[in-house]
PyMOL CGO cylinders between C-alpha atoms (Angstrom):
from pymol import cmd
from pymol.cgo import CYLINDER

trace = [
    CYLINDER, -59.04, -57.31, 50.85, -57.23, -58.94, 47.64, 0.3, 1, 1, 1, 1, 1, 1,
    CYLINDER, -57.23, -58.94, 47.64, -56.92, -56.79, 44.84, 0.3, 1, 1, 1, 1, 1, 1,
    CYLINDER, -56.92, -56.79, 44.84, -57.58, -58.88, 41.51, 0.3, 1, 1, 1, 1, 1, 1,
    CYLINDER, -57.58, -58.88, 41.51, -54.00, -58.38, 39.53, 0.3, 1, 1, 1, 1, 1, 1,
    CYLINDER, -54.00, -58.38, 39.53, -55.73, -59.81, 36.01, 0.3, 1, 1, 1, 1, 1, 1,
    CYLINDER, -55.73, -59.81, 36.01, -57.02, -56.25, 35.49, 0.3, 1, 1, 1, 1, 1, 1,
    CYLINDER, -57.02, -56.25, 35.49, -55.67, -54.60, 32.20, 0.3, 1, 1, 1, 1, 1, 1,
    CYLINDER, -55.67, -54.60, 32.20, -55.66, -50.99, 31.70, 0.3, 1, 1, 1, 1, 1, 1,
    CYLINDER, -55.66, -50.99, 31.70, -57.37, -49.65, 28.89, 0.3, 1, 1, 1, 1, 1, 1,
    CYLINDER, -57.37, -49.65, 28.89, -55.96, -48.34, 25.77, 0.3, 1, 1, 1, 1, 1, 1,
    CYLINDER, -55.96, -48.34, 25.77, -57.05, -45.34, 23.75, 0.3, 1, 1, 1, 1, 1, 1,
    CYLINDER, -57.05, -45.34, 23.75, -58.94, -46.66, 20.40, 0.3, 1, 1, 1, 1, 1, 1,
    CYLINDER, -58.94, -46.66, 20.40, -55.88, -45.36, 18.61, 0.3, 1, 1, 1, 1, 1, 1,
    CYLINDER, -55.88, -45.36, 18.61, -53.12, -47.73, 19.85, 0.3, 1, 1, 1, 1, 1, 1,
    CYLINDER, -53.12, -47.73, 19.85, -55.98, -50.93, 18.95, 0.3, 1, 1, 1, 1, 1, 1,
    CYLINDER, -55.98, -50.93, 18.95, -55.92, -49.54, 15.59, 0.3, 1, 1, 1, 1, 1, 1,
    CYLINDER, -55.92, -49.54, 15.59, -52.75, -47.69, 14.62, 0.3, 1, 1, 1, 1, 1, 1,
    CYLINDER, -52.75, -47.69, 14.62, -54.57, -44.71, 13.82, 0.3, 1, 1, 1, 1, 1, 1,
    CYLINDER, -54.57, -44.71, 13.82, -52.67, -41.37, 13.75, 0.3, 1, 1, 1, 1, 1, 1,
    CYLINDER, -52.67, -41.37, 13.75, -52.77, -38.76, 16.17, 0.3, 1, 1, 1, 1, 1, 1,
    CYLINDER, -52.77, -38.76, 16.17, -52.69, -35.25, 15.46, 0.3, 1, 1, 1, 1, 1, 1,
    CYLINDER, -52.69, -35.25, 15.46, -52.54, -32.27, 17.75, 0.3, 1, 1, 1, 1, 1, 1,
    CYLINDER, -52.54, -32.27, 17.75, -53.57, -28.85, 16.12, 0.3, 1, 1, 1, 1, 1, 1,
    CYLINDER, -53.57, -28.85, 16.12, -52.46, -25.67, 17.84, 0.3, 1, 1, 1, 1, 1, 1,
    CYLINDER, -52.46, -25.67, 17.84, -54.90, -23.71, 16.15, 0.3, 1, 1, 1, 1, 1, 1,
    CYLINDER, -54.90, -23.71, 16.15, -54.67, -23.74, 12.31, 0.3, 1, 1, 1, 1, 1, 1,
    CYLINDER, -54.67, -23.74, 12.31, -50.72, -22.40, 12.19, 0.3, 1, 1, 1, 1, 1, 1,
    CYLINDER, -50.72, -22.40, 12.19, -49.22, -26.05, 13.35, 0.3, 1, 1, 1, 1, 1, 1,
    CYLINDER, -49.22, -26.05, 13.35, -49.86, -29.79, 13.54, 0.3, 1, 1, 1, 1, 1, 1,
    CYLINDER, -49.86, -29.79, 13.54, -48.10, -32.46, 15.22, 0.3, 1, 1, 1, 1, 1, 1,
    CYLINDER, -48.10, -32.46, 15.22, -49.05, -36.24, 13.52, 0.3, 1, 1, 1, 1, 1, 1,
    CYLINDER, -49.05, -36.24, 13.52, -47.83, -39.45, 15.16, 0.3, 1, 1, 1, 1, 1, 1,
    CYLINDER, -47.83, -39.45, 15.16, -47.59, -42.41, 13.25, 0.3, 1, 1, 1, 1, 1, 1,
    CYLINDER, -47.59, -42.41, 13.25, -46.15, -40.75, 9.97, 0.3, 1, 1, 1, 1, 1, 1,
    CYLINDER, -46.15, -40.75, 9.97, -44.04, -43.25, 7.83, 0.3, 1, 1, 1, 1, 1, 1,
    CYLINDER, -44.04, -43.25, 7.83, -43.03, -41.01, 5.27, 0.3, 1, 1, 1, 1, 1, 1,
    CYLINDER, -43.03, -41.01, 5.27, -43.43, -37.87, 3.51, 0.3, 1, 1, 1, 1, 1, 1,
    CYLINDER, -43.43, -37.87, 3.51, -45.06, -37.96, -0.02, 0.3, 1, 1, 1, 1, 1, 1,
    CYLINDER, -45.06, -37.96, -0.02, -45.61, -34.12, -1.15, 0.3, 1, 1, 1, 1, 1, 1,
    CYLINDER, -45.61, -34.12, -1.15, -43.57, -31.21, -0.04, 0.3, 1, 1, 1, 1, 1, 1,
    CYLINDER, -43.57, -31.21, -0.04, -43.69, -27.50, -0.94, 0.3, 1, 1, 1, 1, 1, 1,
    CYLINDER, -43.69, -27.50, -0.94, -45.31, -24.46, 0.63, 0.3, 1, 1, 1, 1, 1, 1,
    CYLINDER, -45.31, -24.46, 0.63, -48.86, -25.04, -0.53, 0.3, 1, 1, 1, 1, 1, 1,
    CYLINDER, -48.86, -25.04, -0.53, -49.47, -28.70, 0.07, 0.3, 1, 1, 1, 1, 1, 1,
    CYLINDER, -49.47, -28.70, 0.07, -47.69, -31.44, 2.24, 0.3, 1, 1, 1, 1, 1, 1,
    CYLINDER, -47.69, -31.44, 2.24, -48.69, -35.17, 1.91, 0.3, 1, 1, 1, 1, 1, 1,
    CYLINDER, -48.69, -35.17, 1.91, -47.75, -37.50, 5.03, 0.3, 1, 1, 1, 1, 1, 1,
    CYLINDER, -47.75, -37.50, 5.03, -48.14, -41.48, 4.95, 0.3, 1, 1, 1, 1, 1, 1,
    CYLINDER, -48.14, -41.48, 4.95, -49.39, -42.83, 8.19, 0.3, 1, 1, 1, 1, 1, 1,
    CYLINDER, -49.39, -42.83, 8.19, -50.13, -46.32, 8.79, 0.3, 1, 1, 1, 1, 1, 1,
    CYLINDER, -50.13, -46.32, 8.79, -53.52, -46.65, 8.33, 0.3, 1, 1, 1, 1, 1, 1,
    CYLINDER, -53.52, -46.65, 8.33, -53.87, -43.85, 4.95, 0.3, 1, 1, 1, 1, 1, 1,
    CYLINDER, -53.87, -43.85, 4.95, -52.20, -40.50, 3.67, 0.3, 1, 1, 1, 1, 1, 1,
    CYLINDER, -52.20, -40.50, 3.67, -52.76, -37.26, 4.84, 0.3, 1, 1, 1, 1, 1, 1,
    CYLINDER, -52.76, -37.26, 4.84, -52.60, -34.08, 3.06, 0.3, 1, 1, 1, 1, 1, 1,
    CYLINDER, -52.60, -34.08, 3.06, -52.08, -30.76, 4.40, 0.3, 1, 1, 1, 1, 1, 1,
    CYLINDER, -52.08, -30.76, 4.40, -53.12, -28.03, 2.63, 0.3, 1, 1, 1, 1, 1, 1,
    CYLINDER, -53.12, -28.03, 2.63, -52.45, -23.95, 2.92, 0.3, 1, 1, 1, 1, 1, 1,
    CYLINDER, -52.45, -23.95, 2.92, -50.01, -21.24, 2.66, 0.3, 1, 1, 1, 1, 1, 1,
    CYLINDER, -50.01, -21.24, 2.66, -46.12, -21.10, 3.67, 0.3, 1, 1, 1, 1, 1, 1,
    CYLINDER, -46.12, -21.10, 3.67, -46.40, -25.15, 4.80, 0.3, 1, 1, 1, 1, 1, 1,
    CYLINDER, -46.40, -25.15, 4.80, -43.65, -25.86, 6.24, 0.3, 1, 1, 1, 1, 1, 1,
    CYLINDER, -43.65, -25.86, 6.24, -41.81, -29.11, 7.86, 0.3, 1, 1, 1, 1, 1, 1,
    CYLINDER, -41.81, -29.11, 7.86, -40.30, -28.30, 11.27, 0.3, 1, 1, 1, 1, 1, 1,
    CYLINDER, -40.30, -28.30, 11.27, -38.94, -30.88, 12.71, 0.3, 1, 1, 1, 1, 1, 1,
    CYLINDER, -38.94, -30.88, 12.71, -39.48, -34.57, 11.45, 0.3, 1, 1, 1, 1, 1, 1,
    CYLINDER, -39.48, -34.57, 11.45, -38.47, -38.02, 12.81, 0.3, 1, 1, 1, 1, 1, 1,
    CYLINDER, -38.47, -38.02, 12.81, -39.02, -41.64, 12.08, 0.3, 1, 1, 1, 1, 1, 1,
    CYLINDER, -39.02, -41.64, 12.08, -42.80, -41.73, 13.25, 0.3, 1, 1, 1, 1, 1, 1,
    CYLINDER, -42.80, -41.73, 13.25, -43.69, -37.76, 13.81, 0.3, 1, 1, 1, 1, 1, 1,
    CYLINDER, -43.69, -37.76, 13.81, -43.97, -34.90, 12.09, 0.3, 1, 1, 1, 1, 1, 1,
    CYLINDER, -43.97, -34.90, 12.09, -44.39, -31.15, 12.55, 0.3, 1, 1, 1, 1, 1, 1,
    CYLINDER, -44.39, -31.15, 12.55, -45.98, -28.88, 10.32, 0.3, 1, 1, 1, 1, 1, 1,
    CYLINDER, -45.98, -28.88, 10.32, -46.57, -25.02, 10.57, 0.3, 1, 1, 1, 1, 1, 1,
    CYLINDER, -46.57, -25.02, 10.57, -47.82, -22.96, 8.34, 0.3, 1, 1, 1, 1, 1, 1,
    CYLINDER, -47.82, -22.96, 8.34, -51.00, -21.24, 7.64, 0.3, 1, 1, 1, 1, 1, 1,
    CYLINDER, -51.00, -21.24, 7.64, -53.42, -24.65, 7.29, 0.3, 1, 1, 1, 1, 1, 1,
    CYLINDER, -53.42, -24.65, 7.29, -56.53, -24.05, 5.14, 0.3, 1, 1, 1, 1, 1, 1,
    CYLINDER, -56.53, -24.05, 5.14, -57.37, -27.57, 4.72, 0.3, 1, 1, 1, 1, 1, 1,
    CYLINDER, -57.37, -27.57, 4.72, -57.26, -31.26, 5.82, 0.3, 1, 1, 1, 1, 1, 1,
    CYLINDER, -57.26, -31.26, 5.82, -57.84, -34.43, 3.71, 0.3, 1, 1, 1, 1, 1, 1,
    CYLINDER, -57.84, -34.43, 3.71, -57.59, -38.28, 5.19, 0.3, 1, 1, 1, 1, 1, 1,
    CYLINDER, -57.59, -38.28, 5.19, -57.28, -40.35, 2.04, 0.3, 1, 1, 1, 1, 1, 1,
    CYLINDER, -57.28, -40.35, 2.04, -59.58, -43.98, 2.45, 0.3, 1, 1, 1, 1, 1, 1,
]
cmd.load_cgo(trace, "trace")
């Protein structure tokens, strides 16, 4: 039997697009990958660039955890999530 090698995997939708990811643990933490900056920062409101358009984290006690080149952690109490367009 010959196996046909030309066969591509398929990619999630985000990697075709460079659209974030984010991964909620309930509404006290978010992970987002793809961030390229941070635009807002204090306890209420935090304002991430990602490739594709800002986010902006809203709540109480926001804070940034841990941060790196293309992912950041946020925990806090999050009331509210906007995708700018």
């Amino acid at each position: 039997m010959r196996k046909n090698r030309n066969i591509k995997p398929k990619l999630p939708v985000e990697f075709h697009y460079n659209l974030p990811i984010i991964e909620f643990t309930g509404n006290r933490r978010a992970l987002v990958e793809g961030s390229t900056g941070v635009l807002r920062y204090n306890d209420e409101i935090i304002k991430i660039n990602t490739r594709m358009s800002p986010l902006t984290f809203k709540g109480r006690g926001l804070s940034i955890n841990c941060i790196s080149p293309t992912c950041v952690i946020i925990e806090g109490f999050i009331i509210n999530v906007e995708f700018a367009g």
